[in-house]
VOGU-3710 file (C-alpha; in Angstrom, 3 decimals, decimal comma):
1> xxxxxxxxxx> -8,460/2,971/-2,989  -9,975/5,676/-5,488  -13,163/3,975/-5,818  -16,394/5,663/-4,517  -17,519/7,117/-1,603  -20,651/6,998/0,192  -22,472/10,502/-0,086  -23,684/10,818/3,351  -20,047/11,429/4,606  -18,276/12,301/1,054
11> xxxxxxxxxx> -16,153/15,044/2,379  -14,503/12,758/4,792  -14,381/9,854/3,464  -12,801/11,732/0,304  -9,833/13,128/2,733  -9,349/9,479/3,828  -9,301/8,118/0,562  -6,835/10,491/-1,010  -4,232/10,299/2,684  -4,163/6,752/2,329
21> xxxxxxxxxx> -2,946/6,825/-1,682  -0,467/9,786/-0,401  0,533/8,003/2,596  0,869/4,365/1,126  2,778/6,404/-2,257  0,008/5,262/-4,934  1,113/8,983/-5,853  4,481/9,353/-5,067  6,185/12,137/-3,603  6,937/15,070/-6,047
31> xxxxxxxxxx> 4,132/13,826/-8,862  0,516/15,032/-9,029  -2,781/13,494/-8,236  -5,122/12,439/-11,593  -7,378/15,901/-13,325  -9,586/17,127/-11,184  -12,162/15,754/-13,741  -11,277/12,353/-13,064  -10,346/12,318/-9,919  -14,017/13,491/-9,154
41> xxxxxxxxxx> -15,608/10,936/-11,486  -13,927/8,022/-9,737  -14,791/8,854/-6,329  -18,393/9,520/-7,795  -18,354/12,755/-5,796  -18,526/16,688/-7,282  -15,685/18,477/-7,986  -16,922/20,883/-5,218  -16,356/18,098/-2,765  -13,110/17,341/-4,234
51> xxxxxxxxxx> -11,757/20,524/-3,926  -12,490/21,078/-0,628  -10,617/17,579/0,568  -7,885/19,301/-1,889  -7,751/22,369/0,125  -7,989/20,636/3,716  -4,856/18,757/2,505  -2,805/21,643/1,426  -3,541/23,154/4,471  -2,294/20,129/6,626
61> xxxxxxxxxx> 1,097/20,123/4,217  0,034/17,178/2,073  -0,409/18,671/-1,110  0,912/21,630/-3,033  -1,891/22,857/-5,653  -0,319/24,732/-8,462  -2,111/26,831/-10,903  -1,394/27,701/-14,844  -1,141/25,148/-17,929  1,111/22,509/-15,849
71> xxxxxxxxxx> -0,653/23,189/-12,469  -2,450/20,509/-10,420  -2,053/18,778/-6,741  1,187/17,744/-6,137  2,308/15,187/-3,053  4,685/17,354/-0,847  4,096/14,087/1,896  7,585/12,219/2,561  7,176/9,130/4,836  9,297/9,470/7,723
81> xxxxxxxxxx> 12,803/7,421/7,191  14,188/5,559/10,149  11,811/6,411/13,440  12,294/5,149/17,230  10,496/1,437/16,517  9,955/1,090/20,247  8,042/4,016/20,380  6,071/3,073/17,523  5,397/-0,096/19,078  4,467/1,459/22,179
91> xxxxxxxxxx> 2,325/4,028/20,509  -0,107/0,619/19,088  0,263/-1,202/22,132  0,971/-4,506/22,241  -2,222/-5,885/21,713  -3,124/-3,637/18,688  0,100/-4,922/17,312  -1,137/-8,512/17,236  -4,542/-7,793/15,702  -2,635/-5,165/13,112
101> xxxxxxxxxx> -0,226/-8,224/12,361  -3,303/-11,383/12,296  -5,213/-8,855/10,279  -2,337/-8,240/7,919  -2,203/-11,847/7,420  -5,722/-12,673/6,909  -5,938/-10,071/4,345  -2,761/-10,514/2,125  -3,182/-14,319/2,476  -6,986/-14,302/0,981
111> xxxxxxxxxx> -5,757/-11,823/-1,657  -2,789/-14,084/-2,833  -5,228/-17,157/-2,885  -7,995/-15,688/-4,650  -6,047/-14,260/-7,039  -3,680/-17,368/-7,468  -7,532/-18,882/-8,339  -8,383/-17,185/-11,118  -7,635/-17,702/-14,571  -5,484/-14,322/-15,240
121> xxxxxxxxxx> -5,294/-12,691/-18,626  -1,893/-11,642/-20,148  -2,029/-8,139/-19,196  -2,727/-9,155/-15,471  0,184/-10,987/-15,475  2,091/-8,924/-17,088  1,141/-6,562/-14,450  2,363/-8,442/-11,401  5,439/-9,902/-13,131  6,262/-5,955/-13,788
131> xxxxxxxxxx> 5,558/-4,823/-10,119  8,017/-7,889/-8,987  10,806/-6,085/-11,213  10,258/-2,523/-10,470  10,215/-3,711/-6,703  13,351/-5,805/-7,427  15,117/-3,046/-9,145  14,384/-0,381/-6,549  17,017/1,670/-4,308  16,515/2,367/-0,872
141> xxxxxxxxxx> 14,691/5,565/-1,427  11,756/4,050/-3,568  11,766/0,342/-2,093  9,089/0,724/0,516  7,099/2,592/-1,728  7,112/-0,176/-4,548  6,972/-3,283/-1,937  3,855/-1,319/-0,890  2,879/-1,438/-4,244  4,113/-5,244/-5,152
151> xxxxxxxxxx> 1,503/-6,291/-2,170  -0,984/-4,235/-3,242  -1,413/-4,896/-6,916  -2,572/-8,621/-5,946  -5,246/-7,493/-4,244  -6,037/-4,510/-6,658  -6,060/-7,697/-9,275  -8,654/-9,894/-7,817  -10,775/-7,296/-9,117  -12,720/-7,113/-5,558
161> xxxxxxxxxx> -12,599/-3,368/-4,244  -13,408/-4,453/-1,158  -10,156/-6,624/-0,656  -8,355/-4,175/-2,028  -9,526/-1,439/0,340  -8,976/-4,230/3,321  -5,236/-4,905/1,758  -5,166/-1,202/2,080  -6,458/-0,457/5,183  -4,031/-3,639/6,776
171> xxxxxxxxxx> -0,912/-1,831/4,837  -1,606/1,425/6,335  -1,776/0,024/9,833  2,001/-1,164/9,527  2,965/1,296/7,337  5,265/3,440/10,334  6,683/-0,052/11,724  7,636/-1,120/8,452  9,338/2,693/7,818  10,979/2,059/11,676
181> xxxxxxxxxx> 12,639/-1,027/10,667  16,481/-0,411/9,231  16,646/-1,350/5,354  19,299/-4,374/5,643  20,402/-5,477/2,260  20,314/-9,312/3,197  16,733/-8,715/4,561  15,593/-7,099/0,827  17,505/-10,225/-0,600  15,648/-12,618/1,648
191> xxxxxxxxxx> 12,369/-10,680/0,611  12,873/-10,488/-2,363  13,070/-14,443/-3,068  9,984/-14,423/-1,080  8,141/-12,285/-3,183  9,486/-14,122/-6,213  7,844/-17,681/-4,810  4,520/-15,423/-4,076  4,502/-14,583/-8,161  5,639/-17,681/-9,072
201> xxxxxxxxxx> 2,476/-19,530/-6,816  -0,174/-17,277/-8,875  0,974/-17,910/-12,125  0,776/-21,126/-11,378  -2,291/-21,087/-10,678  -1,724/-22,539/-7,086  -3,966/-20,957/-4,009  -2,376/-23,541/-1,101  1,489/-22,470/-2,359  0,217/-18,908/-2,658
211> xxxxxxxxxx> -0,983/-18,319/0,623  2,209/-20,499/2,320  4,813/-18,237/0,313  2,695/-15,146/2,012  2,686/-16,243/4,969  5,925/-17,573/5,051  6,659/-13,749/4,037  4,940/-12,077/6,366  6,014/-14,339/9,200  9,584/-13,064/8,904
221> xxxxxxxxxx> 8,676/-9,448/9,253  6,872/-10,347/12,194  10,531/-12,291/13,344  11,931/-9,161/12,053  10,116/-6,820/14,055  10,091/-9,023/17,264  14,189/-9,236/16,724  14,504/-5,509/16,554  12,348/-5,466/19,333  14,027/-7,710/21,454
231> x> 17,570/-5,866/21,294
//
């Protein structure tokens, strides 16, 4: 998501680019984005610019920027627990839904496949296997914020920014139904085997099991959402 942005609209685009790592919890509530210095390098953009999407997010409550030795930009963002799902729902529209959902899908899918493709070095496997477990391990509090990050670290380890942005993009999109939907310990059991056949698919080096285990996953929080719905 931190990866650069075009010049001719680097103000904005810099905004966007920071909300959606605040909003998805790349930086999680409480902790502080990277130094200014890097921050500015990755996004290829001055620190000028940056500072300037810094202040526009303060001022809109997303950030706190703190001065002195242990200063920086803090996340002060909390993604809303619980929510009326109908409304949500309502708020998308019902074909927006659909397209949100099939896009979802399209996405996630590719990413799994591709990635389930390639011949993946220790340290990228170590890196999924390790976002499995700290999803795995998570309470309520942190679990939507780690499943966010379980999905997407396979994009992020295609090594294709442009998936990962799309993985991104699709995440954000569902990212209030998903926070709508109550947190039912047999649905985090049932997801969490899921995500455990997803892993086990691109270690093995199998695209056609990778993509069924996702969409088998993502299929059942579509049943999910249409039960809630439907009550």
């Amino acid at each position: 998501m931190l990866r650069p942005v075009r010049a001719g609209n680097a103000f904005e685009e810099t905004v966007e680019r920071l909300l959606q790592a605040i909003k998805l919890g790349v930086v999680p509530p409480g902790e502080k984005l990277p130094p200014e210095r890097e921050l500015a390098v990755r996004l290829g953009i001055s620190r000028v610019t940056l500072r300037e999407a810094i202040r526009a997010l303060q001022e809109e409550g997303f950030l706190d920027v703190r001065r002195g030795r242990y200063g920086g930009a803090f996340v002060t963002y909390r993604p809303p627990g619980g929510g009326d799902l109908r409304q949500v729902v309502t708020d998308m529209g019902g074909d927006d839904l659909a397209d949100v959902l099939t896009f979802r899908l399209a996405v996630e899918c590719g990413a799994a496949q591709v990635l389930a493709g390639t011949r993946l070095t220790a340290e990228q496997r170590a890196t999924l296997t390790r976002r499995l477990d700290e999803l795995n391990a998570a309470g309520p509090e942190d679990y939507r914020r780690l499943d966010t990050a379980f999905h997407l670290a396979i994009a992020e380890l295609t090594g294709s920014p442009l998936l990962a942005a799309a993985c991104a993009d699709a995440r954000l999109r569902v990212s209030d139904l998903l926070n709508a939907i109550p947190m039912l310990q047999v649905n985090i059991e049932h997801a969490g085997a899921q995500h455990a056949a997803i892993v086990a698919a691109i270690l093995a080096g199998d695209p056609e099991a990778a993509r069924r285990a996702v969409t088998e996953h993502l299929d059942g929080t579509a049943a999910l959402l249409r039960g809630f719905l439907s009550k």
